[in-house]
N, C-alpha and C positions, 0 to 999 in steps of 0.2 A: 714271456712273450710267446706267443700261441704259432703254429706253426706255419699259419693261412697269414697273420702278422709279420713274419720272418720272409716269407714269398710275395707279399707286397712287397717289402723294406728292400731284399735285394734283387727285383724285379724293374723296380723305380732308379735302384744306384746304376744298372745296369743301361736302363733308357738312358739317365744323366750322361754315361760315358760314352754312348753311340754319339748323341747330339754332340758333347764335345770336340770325340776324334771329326766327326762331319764338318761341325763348322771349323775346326784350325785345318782342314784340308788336307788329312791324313790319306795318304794312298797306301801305303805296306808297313807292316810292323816286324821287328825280330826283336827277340828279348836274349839277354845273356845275363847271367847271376855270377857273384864273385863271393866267394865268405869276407868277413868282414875281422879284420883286426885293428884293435881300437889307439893301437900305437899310433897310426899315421892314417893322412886319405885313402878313404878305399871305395874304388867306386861298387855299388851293391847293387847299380842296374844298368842296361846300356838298351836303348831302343833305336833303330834308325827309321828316319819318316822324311819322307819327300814328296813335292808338290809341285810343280809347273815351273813357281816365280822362286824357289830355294833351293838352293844347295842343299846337299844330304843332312839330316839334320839329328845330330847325337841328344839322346836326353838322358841327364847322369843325375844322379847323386853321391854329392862326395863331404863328408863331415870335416870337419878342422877343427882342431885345439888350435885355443890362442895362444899367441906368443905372448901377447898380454893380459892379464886377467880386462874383464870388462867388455867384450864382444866374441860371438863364435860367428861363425859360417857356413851356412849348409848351399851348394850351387846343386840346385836341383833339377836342371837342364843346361844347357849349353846348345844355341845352334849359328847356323849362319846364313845370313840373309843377300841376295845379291841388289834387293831392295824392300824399304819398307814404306808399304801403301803407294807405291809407285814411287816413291822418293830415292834414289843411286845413292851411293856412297860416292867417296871423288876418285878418279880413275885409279886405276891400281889395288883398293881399296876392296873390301866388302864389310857389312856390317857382322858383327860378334853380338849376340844377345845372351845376356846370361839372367836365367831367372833365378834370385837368390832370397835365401831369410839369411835376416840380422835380427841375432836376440842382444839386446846390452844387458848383460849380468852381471855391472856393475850395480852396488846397492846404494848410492849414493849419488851418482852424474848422471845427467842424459850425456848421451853420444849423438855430438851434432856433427851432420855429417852434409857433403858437398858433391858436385860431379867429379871435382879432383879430389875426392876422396876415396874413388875405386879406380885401380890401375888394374891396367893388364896388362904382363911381362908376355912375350913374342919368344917363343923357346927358338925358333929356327931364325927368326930374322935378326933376335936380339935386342929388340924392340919395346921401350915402356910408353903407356899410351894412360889419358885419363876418361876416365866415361864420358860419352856424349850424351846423354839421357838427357839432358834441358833441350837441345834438338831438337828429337826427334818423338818427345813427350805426348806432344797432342797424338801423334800417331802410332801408337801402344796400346796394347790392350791394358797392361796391369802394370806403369811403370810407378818404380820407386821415383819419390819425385828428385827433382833435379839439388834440391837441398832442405834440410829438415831436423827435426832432431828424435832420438827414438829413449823413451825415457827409459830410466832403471825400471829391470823387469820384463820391458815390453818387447815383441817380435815383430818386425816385419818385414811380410816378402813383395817380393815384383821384377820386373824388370831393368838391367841397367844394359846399354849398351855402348859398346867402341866398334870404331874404324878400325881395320886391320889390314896387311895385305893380303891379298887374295890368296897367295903362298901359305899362307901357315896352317898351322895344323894345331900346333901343341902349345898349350897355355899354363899359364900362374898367374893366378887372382888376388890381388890383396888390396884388405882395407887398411887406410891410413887414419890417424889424426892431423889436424890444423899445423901441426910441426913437422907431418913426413913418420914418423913414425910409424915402421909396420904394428899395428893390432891384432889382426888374423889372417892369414892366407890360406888359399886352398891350390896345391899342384896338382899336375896329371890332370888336366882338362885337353881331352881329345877331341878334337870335331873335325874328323874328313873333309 
């Protein structure tokens, strides 16, 4: 690749990522980097961004081994919303969005999967909750849909979200199967 080639290429990624931060409404950025050990979740970026209509909003990513073989998890943001597209959450409440991949790296099943198939555990309130993503669907930009099934092999990301109290702070995410079963979780999800 030529080097006038190369200055097109990340001239263009760079336009690509102005238009993005512009349209999700990005006001400030700060970046923090963590080394990464592959024992446990580690989160390996932490960005905060704020905007009029949200809360302060953390964007992580944090890998997870399965407990089970058959799906992983990578939560690649985390934030919180005190509404989405002008729709509130129910008093007390604020929305939790987590933008996640699920790969099933099972070689033989799809992994079908449901809204109460992503919980969120409530570290400070103690609290388990199941996605609301059938909701509030239409009004997403990129949600996982509300039920579906992701075959052997295949990845996919998007968004899922829960109601939360407005109080928390500190999360664990986990996917189930159809009997309750944890599959894979990811802890240490922060969002101010």
């Amino acid at each position: 690749m030529t080097m006038i080639n190369k200055c097109i290429l990340y001239s263009t990624l760079m336009i690509i990522l102005v238009v993005c931060m512009i349209s999700a409404g990005c006001t400030s950025n700060q970046t923090q980097t963590s080394t990464q050990d592959n024992s446990s979740p580690i989160t390996t970026s932490v960005k905060t961004l704020s905007s009029p209509k949200t809360v302060p909003t953390v964007n992580i990513s944090i890998n997870t081994s399965p407990i089970n073989s058959g799906i992983t998890v990578n939560v690649n943001s985390a934030l919180k919303k005190t509404s989405i597209r002008g729709l509130p959450p129910n008093p007390g409440d604020i929305f939790l969005v987590l933008n996640v991949t699920i790969q099933n790296t099972d070689k033989n099943n799809n992994f079908e999967y449901s809204d109460s198939s992503f919980m969120i555990y409530d570290k400070l309130n103690l609290n388990r909750s199941s996605a609301i993503t059938a909701i509030l669907a239409a009004k997403l930009n990129s949600p996982i849909p509300a039920s579906g099934s992701i075959r052997p092999g295949e990845i996919d990301t998007g968004e899922i979200v829960f109601g939360v109290l407005d109080s928390s702070n500190s999360y664990k995410f986990y996917v189930v199967d159809r009997k309750g079963t944890v599959l894979a979780s990811v802890d240490n999800i922060n969002v101010p």
